[in-house]
PDB file of the backbone (N, CA, C, O) and the ligand in Angstrom, with CONECT records:
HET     ZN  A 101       1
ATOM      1  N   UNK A   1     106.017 129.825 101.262  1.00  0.00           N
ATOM      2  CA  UNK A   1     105.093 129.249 100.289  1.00  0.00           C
ATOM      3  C   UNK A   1     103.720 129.055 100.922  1.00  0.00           C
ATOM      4  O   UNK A   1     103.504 128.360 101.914  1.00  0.00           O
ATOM      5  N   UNK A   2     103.065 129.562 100.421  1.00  0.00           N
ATOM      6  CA  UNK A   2     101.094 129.058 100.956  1.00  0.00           C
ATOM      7  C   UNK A   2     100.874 128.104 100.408  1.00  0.00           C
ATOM      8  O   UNK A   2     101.006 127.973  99.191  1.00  0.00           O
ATOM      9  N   UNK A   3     100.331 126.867 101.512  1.00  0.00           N
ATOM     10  CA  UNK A   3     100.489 125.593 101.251  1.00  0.00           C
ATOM     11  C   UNK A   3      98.799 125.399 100.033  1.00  0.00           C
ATOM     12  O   UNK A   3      97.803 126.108 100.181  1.00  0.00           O
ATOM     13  N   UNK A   4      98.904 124.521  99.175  1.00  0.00           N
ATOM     14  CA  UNK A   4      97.434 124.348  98.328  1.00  0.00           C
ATOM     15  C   UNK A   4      96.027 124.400  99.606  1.00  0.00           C
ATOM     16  O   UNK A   4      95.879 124.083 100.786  1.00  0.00           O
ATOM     17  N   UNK A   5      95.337 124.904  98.679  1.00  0.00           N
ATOM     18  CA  UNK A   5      93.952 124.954  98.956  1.00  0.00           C
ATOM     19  C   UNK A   5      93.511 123.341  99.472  1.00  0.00           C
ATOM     20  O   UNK A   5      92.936 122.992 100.503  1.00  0.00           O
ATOM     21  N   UNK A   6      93.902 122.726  98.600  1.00  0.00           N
ATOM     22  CA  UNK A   6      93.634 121.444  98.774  1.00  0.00           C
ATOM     23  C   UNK A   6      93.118 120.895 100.314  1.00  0.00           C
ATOM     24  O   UNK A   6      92.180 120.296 100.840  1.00  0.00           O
ATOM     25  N   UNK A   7      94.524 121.592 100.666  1.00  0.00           N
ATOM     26  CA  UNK A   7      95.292 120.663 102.220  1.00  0.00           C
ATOM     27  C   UNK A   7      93.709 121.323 103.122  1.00  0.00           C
ATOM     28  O   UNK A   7      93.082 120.635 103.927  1.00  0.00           O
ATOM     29  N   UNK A   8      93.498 122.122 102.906  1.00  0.00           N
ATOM     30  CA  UNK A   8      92.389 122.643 103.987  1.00  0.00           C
ATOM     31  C   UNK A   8      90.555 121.981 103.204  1.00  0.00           C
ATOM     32  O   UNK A   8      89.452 121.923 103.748  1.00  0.00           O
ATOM     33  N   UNK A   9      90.977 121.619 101.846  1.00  0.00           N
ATOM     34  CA  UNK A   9      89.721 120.641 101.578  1.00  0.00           C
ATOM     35  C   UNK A   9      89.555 119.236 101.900  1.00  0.00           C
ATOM     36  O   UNK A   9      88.389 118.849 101.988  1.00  0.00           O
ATOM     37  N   UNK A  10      90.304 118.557 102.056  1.00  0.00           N
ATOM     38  CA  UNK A  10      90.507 117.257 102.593  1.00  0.00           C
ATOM     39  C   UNK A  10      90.375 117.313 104.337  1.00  0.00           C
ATOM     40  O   UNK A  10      90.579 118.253 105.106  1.00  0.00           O
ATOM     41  N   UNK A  11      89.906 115.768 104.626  1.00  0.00           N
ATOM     42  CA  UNK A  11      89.301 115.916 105.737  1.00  0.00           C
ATOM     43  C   UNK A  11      90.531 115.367 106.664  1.00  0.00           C
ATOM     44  O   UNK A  11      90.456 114.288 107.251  1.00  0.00           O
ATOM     45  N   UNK A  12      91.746 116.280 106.737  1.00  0.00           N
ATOM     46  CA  UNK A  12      92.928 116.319 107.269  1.00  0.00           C
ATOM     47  C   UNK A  12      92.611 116.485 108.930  1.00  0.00           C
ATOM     48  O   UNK A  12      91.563 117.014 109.303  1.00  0.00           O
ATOM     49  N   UNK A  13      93.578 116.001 109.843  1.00  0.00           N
ATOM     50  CA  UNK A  13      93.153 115.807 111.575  1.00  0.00           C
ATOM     51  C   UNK A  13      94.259 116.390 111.833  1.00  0.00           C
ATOM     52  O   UNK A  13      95.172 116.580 111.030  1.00  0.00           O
ATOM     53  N   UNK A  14      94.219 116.755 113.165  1.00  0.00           N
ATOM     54  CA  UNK A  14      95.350 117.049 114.313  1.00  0.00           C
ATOM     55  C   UNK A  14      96.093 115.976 113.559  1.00  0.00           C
ATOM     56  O   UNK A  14      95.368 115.377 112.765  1.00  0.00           O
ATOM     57  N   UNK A  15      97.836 115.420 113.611  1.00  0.00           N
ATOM     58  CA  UNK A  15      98.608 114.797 114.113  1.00  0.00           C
ATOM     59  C   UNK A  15      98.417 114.007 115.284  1.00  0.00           C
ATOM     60  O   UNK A  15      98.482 112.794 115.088  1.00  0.00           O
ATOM     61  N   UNK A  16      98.140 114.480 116.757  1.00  0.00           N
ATOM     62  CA  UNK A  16      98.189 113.899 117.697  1.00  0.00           C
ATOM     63  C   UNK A  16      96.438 112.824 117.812  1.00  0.00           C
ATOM     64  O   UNK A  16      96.509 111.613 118.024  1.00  0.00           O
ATOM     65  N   UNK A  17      95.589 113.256 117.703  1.00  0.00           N
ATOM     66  CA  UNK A  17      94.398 113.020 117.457  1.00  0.00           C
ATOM     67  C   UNK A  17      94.090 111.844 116.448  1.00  0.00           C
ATOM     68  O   UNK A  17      93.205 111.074 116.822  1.00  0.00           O
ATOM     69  N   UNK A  18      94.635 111.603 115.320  1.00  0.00           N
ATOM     70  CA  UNK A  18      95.305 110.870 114.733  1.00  0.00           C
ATOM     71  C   UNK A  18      95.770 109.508 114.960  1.00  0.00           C
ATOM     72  O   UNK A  18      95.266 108.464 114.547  1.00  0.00           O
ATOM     73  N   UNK A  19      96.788 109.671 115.665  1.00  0.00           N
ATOM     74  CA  UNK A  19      97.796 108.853 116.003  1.00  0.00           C
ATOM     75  C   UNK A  19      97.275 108.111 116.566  1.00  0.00           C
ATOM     76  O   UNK A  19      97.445 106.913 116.340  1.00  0.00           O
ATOM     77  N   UNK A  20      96.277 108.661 117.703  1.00  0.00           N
ATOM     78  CA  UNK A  20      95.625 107.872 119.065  1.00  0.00           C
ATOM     79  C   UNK A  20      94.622 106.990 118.500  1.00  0.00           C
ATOM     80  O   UNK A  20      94.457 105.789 118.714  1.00  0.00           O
ATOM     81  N   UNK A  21      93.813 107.986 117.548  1.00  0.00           N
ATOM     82  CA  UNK A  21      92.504 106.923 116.672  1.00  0.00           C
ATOM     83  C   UNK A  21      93.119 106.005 116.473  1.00  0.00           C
ATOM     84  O   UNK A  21      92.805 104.958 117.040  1.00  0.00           O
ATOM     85  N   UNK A  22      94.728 106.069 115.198  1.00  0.00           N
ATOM     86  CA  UNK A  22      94.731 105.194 114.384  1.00  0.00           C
ATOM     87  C   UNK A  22      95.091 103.782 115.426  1.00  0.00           C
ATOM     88  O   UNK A  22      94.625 102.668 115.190  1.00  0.00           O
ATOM     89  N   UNK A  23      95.783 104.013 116.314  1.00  0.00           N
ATOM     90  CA  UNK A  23      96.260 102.786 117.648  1.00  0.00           C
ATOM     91  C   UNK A  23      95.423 102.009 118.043  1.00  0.00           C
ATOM     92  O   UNK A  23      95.630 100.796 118.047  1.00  0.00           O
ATOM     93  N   UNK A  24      94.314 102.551 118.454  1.00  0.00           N
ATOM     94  CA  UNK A  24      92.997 102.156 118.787  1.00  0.00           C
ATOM     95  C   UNK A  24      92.854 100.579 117.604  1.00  0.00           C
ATOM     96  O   UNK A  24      93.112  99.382 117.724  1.00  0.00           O
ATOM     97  N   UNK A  25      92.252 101.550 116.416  1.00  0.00           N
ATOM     98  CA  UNK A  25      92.095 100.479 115.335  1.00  0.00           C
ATOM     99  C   UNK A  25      93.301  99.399 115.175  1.00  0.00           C
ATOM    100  O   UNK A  25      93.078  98.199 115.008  1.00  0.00           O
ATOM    101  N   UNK A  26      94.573  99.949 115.243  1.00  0.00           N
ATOM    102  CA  UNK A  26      95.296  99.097 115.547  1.00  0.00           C
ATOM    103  C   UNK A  26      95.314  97.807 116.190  1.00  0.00           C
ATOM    104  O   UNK A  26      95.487  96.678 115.730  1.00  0.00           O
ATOM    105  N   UNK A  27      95.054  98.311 117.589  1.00  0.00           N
ATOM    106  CA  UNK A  27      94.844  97.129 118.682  1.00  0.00           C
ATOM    107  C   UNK A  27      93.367  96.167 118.603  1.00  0.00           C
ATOM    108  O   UNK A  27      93.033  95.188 119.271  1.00  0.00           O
ATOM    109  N   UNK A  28      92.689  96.865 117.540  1.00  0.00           N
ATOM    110  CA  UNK A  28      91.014  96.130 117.530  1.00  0.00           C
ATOM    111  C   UNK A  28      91.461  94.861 116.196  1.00  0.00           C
ATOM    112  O   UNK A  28      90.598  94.120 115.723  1.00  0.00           O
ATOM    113  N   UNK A  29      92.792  94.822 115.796  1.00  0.00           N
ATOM    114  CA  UNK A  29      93.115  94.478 114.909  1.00  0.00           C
ATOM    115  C   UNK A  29      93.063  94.957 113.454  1.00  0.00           C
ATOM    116  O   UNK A  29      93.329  94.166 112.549  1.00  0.00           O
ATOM    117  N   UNK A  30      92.824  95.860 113.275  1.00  0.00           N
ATOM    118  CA  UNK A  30      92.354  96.784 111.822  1.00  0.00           C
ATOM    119  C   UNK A  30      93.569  97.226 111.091  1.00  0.00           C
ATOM    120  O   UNK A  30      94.238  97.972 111.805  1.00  0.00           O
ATOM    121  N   UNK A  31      93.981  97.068 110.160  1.00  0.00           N
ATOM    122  CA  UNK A  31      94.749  97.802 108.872  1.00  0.00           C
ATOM    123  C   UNK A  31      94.864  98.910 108.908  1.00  0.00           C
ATOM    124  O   UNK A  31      93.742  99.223 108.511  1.00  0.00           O
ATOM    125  N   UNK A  32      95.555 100.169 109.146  1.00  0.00           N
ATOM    126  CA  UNK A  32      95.235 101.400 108.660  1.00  0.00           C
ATOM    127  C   UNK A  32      96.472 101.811 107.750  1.00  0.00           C
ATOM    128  O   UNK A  32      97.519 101.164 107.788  1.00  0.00           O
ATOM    129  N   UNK A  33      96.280 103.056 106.827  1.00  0.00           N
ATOM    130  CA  UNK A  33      97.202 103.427 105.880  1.00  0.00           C
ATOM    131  C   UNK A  33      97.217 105.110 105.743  1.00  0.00           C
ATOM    132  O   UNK A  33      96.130 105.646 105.524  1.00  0.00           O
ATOM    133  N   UNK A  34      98.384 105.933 105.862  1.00  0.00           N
ATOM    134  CA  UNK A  34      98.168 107.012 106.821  1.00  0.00           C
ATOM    135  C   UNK A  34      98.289 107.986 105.267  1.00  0.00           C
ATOM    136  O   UNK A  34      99.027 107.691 104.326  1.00  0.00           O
ATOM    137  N   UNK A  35      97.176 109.411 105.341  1.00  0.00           N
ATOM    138  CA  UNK A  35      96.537 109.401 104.330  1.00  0.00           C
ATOM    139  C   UNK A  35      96.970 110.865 104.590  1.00  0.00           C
ATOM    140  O   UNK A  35      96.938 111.454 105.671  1.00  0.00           O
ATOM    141  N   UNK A  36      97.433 111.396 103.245  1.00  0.00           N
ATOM    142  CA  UNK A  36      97.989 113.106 103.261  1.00  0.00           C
ATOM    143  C   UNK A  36      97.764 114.064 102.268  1.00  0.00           C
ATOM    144  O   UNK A  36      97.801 113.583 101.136  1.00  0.00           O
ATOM    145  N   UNK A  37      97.563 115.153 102.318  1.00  0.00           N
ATOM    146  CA  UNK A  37      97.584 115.670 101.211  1.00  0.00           C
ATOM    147  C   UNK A  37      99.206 116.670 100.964  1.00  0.00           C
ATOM    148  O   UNK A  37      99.879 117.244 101.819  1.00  0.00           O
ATOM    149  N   UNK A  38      99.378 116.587  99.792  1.00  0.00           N
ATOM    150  CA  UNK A  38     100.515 117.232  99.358  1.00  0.00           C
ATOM    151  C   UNK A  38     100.497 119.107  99.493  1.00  0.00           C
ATOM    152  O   UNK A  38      99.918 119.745  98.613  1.00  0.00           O
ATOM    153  N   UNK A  39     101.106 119.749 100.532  1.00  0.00           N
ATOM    154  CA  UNK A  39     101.719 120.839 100.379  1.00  0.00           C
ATOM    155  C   UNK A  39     101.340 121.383  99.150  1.00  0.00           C
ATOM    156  O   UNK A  39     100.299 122.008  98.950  1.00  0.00           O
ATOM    157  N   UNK A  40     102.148 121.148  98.392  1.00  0.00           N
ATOM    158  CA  UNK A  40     102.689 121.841  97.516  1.00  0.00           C
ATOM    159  C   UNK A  40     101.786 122.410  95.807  1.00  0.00           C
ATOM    160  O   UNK A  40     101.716 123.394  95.070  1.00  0.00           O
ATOM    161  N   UNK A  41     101.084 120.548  95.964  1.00  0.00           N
ATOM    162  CA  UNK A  41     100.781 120.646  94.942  1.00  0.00           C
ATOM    163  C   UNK A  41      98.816 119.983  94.759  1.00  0.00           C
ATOM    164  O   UNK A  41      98.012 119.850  93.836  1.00  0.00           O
ATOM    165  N   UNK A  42      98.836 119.784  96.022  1.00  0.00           N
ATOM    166  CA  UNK A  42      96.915 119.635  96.707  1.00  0.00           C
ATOM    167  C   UNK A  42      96.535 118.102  96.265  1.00  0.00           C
ATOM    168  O   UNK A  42      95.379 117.719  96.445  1.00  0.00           O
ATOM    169  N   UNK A  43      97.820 116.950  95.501  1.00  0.00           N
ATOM    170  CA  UNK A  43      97.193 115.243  95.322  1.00  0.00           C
ATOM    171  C   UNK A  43      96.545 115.071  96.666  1.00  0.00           C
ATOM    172  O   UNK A  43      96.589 115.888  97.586  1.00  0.00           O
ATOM    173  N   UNK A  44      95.972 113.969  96.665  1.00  0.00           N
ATOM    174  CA  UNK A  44      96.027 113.574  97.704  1.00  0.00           C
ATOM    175  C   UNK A  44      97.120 111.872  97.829  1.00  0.00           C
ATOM    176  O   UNK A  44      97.172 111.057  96.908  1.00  0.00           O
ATOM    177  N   UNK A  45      97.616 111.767  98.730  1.00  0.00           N
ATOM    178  CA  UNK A  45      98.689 110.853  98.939  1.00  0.00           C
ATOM    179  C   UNK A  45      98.509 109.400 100.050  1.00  0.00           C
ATOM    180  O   UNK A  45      98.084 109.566 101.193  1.00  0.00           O
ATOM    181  N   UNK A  46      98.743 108.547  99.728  1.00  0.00           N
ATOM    182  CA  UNK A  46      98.365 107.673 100.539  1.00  0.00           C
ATOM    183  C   UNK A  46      99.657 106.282 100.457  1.00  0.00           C
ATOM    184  O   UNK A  46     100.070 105.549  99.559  1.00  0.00           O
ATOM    185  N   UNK A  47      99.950 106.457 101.914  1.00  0.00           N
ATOM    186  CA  UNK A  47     101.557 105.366 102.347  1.00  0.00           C
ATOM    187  C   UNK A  47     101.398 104.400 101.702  1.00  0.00           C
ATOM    188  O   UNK A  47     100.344 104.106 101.138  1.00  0.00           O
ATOM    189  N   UNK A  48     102.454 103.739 101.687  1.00  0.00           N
ATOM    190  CA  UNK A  48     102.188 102.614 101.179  1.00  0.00           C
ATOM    191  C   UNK A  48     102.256 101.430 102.638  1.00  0.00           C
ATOM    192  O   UNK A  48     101.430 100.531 102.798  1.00  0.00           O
ATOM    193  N   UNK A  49     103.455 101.715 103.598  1.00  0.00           N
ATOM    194  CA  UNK A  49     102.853 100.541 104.393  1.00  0.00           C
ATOM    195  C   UNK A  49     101.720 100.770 105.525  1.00  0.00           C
ATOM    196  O   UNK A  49     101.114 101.763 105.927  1.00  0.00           O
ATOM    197  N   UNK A  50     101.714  99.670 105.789  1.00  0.00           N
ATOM    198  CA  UNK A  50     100.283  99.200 106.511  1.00  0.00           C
ATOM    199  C   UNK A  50     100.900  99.503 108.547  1.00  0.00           C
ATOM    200  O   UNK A  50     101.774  98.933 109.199  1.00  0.00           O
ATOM    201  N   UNK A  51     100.021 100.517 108.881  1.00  0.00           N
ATOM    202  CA  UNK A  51     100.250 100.693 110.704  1.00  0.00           C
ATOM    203  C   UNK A  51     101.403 101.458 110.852  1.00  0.00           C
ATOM    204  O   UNK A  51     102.117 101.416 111.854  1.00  0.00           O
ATOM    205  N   UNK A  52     101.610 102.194 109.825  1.00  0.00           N
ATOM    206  CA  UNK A  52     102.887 103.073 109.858  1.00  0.00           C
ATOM    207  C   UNK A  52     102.556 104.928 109.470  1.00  0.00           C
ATOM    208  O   UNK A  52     102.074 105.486 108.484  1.00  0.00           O
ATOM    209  N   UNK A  53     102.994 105.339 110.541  1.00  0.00           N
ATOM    210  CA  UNK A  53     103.111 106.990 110.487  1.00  0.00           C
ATOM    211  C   UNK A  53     104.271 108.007 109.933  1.00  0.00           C
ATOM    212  O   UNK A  53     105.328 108.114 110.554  1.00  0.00           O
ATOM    213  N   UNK A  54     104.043 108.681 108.843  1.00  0.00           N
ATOM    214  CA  UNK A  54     105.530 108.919 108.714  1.00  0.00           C
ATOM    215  C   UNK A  54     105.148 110.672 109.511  1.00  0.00           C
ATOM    216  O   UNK A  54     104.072 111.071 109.959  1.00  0.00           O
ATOM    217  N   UNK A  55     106.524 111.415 109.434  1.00  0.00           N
ATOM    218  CA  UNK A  55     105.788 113.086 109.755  1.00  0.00           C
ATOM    219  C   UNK A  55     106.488 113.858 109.046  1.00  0.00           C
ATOM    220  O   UNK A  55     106.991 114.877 109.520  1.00  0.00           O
ATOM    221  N   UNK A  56     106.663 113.422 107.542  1.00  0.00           N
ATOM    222  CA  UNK A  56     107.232 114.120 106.812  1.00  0.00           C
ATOM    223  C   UNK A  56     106.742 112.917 105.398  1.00  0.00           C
ATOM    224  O   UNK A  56     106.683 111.688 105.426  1.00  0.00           O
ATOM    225  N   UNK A  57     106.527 113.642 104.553  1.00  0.00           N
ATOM    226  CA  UNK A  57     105.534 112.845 103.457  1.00  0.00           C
ATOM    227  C   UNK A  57     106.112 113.256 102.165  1.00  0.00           C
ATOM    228  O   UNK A  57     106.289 114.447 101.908  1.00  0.00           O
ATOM    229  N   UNK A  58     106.476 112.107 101.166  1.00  0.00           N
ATOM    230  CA  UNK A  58     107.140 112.417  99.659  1.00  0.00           C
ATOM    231  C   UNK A  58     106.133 112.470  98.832  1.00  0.00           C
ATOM    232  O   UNK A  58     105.390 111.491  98.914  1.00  0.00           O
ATOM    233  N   UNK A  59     105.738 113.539  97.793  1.00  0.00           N
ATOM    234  CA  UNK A  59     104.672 113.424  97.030  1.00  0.00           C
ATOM    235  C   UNK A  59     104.897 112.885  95.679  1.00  0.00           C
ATOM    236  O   UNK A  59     105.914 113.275  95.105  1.00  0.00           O
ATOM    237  N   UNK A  60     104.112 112.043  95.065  1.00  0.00           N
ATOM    238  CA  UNK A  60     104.400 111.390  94.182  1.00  0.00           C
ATOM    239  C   UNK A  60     104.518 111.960  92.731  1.00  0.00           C
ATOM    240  O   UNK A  60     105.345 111.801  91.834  1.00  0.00           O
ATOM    241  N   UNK A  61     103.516 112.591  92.837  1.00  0.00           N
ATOM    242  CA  UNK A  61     103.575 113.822  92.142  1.00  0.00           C
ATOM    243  C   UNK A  61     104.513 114.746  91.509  1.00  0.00           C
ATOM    244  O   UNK A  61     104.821 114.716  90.318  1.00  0.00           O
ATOM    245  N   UNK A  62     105.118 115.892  92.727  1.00  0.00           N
ATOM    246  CA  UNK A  62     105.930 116.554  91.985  1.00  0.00           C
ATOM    247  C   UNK A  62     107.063 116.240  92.705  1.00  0.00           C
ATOM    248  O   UNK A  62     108.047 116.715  92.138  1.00  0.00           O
ATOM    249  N   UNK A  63     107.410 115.502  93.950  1.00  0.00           N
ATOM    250  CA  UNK A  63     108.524 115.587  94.724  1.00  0.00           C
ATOM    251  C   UNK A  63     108.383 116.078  95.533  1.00  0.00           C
ATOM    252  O   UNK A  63     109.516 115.921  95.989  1.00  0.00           O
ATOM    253  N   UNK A  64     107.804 116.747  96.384  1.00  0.00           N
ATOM    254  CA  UNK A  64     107.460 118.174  97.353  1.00  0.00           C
ATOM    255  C   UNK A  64     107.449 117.145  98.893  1.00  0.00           C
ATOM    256  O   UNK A  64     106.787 116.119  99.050  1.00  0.00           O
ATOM    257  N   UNK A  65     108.336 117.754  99.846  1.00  0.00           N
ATOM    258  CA  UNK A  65     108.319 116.944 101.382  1.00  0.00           C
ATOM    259  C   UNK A  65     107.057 117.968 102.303  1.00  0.00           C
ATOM    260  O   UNK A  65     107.083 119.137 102.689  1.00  0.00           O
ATOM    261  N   UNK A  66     106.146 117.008 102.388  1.00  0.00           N
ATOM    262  CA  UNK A  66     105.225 117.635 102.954  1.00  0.00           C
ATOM    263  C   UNK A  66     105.149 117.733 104.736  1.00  0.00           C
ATOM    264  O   UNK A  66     104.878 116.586 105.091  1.00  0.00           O
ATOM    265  N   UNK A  67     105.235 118.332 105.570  1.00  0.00           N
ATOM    266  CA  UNK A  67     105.477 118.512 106.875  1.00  0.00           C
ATOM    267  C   UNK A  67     104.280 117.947 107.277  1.00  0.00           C
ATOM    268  O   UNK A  67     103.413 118.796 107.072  1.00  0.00           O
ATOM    269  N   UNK A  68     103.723 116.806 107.811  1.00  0.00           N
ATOM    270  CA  UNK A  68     102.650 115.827 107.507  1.00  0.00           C
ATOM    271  C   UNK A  68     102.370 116.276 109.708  1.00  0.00           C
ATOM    272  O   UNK A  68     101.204 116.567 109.975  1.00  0.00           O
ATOM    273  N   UNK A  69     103.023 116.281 110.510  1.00  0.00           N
ATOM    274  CA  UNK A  69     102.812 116.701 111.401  1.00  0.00           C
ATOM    275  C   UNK A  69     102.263 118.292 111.689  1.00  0.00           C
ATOM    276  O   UNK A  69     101.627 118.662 112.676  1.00  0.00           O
ATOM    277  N   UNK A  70     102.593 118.911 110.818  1.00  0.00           N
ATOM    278  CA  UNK A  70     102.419 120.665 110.762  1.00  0.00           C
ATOM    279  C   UNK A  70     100.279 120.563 109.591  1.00  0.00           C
ATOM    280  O   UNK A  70      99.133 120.818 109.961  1.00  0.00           O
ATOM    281  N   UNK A  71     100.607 120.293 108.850  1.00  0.00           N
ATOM    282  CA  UNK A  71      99.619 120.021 108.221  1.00  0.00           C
ATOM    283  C   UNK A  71      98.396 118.676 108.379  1.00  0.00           C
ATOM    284  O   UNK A  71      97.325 118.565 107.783  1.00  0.00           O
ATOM    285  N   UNK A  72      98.851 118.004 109.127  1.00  0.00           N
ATOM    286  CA  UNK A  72      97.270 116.868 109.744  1.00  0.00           C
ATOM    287  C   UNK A  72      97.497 115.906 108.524  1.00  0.00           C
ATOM    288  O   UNK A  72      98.124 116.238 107.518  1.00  0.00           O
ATOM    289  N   UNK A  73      96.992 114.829 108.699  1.00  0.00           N
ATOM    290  CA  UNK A  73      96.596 113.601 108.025  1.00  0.00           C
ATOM    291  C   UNK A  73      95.376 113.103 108.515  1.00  0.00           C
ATOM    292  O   UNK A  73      94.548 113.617 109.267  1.00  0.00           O
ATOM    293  N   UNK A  74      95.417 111.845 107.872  1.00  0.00           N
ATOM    294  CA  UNK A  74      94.006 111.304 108.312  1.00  0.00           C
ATOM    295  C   UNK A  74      94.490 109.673 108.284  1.00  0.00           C
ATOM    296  O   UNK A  74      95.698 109.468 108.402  1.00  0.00           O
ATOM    297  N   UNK A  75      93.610 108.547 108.134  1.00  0.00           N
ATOM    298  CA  UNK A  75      93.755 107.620 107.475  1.00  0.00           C
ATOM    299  C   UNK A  75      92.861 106.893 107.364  1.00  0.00           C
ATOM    300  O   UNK A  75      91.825 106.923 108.029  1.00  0.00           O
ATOM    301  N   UNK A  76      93.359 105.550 105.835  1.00  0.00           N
ATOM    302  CA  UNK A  76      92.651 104.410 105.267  1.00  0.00           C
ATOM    303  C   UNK A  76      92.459 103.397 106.546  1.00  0.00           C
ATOM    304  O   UNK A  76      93.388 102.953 107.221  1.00  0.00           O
ATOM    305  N   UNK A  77      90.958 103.100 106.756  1.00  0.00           N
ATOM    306  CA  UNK A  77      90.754 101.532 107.427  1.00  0.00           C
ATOM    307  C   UNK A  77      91.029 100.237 106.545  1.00  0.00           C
ATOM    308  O   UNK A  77      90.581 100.433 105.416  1.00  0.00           O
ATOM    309  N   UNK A  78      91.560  99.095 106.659  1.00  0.00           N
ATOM    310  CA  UNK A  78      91.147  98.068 106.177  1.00  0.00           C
ATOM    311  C   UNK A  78      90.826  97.054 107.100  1.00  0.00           C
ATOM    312  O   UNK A  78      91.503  96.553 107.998  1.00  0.00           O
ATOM    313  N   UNK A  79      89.309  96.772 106.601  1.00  0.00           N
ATOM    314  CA  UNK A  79      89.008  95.425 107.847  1.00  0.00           C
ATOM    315  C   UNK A  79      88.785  94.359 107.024  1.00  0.00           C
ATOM    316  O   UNK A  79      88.239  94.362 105.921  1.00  0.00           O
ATOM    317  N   UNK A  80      89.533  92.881 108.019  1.00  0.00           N
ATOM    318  CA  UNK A  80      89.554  91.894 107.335  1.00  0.00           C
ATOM    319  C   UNK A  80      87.934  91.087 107.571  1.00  0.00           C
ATOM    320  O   UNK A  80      87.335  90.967 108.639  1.00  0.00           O
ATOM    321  N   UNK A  81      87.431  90.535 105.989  1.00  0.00           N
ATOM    322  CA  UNK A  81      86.247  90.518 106.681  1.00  0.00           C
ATOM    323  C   UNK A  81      86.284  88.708 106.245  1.00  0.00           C
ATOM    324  O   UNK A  81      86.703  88.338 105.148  1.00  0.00           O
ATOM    325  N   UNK A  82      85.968  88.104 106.905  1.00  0.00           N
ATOM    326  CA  UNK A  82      85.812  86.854 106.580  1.00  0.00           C
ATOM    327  C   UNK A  82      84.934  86.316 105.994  1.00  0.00           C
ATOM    328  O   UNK A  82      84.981  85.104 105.788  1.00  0.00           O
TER     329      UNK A  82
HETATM  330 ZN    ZN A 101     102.733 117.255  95.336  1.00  0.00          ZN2+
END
């Protein structure tokens, strides 16, 4: 299957590259929410919990398991602002 156009329009990262950013923000105390686009069908998809990586992604959409390590993610900041 040729994965959607989508996946290469979204501002999708390495996996590993990724991971390291998102830790970072992690440890600065920051929120993050790990951000994908769907294979199959080009949504874009976004986890629901908070500091969590999955590497395989359910689309809400049509159902489609997206290989989230093979294809890059990105992710949501949330900073708490007082
Ligand atoms: Zn989909």
């Amino acid at each position: 299957m040729q994965p959607h156009p989508n996946t290469k329009l979204h501002p999708n990262h390495p996996w590993d590259d990724v991971i390291k950013r998102a830790k970072e923000k992690i440890k600065d105390g920051i929120i993050v929410y790990q951000k994908f686009t769907c294979e199959k069908c080009g949504t874009r998809q976004t986890m629901p919990d908070p500091n969590k990586f999955y590497t395989l992604g359910d689309c809400e959409e049509c159902g489609h398991r997206t290989d989230i390590k093979k294809y890059g993610c990105n992710y949501m900041a949330h900073f708490a602002i007082d």
